[in-house]
C-alpha positions as CSV (number, residue, x, y, z in Angstrom):
1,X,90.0,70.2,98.2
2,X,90.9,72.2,101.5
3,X,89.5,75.7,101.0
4,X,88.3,78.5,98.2
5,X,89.6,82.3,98.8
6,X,87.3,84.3,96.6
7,X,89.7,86.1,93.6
8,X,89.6,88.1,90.6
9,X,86.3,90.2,89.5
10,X,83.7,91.2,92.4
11,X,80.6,90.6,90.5
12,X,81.7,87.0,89.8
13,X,81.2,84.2,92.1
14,X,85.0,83.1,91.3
15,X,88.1,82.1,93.6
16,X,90.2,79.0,93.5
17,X,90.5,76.1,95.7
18,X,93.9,74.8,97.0
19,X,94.4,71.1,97.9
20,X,96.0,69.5,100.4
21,X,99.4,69.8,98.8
22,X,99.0,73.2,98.3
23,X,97.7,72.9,94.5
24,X,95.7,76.0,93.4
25,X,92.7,75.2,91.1
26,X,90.9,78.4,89.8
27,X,86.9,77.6,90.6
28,X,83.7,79.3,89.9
29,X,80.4,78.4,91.5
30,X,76.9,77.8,89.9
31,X,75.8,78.5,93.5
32,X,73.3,80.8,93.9
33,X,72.8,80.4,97.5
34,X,74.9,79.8,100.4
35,X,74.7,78.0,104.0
36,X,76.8,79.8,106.6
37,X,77.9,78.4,109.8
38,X,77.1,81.3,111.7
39,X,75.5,81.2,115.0
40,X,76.8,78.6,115.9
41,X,80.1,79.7,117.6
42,X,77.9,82.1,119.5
43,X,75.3,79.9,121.2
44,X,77.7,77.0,121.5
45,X,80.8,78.2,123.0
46,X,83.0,78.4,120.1
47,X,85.2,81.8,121.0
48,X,87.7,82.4,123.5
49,X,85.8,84.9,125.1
50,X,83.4,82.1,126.3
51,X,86.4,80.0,128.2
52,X,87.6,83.1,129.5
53,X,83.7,83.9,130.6
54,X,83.9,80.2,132.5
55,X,87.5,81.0,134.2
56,X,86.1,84.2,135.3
57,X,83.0,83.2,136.5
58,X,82.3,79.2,135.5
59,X,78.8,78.3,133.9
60,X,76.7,81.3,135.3
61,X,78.9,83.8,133.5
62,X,79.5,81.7,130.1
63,X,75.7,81.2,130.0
64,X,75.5,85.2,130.3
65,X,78.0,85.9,127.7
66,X,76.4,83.1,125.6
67,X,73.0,84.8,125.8
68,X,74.9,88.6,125.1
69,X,76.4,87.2,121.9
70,X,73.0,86.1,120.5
71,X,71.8,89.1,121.3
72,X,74.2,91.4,119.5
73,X,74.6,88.5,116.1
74,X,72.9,90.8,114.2
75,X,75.1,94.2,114.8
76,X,78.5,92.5,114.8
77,X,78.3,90.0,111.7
78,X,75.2,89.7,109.4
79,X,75.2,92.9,107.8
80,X,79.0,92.7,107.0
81,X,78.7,89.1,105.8
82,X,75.6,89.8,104.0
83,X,77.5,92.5,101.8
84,X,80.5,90.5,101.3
85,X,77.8,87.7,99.9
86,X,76.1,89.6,97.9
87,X,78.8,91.6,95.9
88,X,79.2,88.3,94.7
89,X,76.1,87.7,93.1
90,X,74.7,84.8,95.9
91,X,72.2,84.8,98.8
92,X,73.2,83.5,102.3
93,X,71.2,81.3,104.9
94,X,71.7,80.5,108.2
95,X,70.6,77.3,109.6
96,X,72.1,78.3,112.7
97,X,69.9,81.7,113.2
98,X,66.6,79.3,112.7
99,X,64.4,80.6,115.0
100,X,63.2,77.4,116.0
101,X,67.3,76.2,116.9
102,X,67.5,79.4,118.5
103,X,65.0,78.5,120.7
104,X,66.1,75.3,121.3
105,X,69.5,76.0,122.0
106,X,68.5,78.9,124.5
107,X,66.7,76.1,126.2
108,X,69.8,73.7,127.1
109,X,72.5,74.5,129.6
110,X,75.7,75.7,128.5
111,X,77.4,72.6,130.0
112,X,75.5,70.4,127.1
113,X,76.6,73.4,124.3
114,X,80.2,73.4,125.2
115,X,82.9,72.5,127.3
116,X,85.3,75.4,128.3
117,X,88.1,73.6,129.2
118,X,88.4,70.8,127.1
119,X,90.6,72.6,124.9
120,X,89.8,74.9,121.1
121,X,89.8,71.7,119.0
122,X,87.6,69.4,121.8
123,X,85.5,71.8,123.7
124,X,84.4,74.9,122.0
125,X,80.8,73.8,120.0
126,X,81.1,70.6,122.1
127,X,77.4,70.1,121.6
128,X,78.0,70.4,118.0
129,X,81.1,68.1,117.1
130,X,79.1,65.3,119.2
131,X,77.1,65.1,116.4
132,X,79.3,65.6,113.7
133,X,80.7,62.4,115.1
134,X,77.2,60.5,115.1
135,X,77.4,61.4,111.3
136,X,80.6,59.7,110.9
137,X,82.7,63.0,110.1
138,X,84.9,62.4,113.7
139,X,88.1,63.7,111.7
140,X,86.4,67.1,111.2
141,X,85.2,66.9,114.8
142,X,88.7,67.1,116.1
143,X,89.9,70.0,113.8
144,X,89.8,73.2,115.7
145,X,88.0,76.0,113.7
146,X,89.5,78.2,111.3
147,X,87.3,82.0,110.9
148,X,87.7,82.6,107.2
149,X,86.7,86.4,108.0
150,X,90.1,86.8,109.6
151,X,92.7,84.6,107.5
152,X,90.8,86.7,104.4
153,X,91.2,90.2,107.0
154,X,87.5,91.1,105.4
155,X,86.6,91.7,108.8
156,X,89.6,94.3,108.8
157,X,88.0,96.4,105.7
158,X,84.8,95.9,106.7
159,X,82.7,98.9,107.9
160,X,81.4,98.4,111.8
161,X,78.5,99.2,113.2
162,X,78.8,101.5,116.1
């Protein structure tokens, strides 16, 4: 199965999942809690703000905007994800926002963390799809990211913080 778009009543944990040939399934998870990915795109390079950071001003200025965007994580996305999570009835970690990976991220240059101009589906999260690679999940490494928050537009309805 290729992805699950939530659907139907807000207080259940329900959506469908659509396969490779474009086969809807309708889906409800026993879930209770959920790992997000986020963080990740922020400390290791994964936006296009961060390759136009390195154009503008090469590793100095992508480490700066690197270190901005872990700073403002919490005003810009885990309240509205947090609310979008929980009017479905689940809880959300973030393995990402571990204070411990924090810290150890923080600690490495960017030019281990990402690679600006190795293109959106080589270089962004470089750091991270190096791995995914030493698990044996090299197909996924390749594939450039896909923000569910804007092919759903939740991030269009959802309030901002000012």
């Amino acid at each position: 199965m290729r992805c699950a778009r939530p659907a139907g009543s807000h207080s259940a944990a329900a959506g469908w999942l659509t396969d490779n040939r474009g086969v809807r399934t309708s889906y409800r998870s026993p879930a209770r809690i959920l790992l997000s990915g986020l963080g990740a795109d922020e400390q290791l390079g994964g936006y296009s703000r961060h390759a136009a950071a390195f154009r503008r001003g090469g590793w100095p200025e992508l480490a700066r905007e690197l270190r901005l965007d872990v700073r403002r994580i919490a005003d810009r996305n885990l309240g509205r994800d947090d609310r979008c999570i929980a009017d479905r009835g689940k809880e959300v970690r973030h393995p990402y926002l571990d204070e411990a990976v924090v810290n150890y991220f923080s600690q490495l240059p960017a030019c281990v963390k990402t690679h600006p101009s190795g293109g959106r589906d080589v270089g962004d999260k470089l750091l991270l799809r190096q791995v995914a690679c030493r698990l044996g999940l090299a197909d996924a490494a390749r594939r450039a990211k896909r923000a569910i928050q804007f092919g759903s537009r939740i991030a269009k309805v959802a309030p901002t913080v000012s």
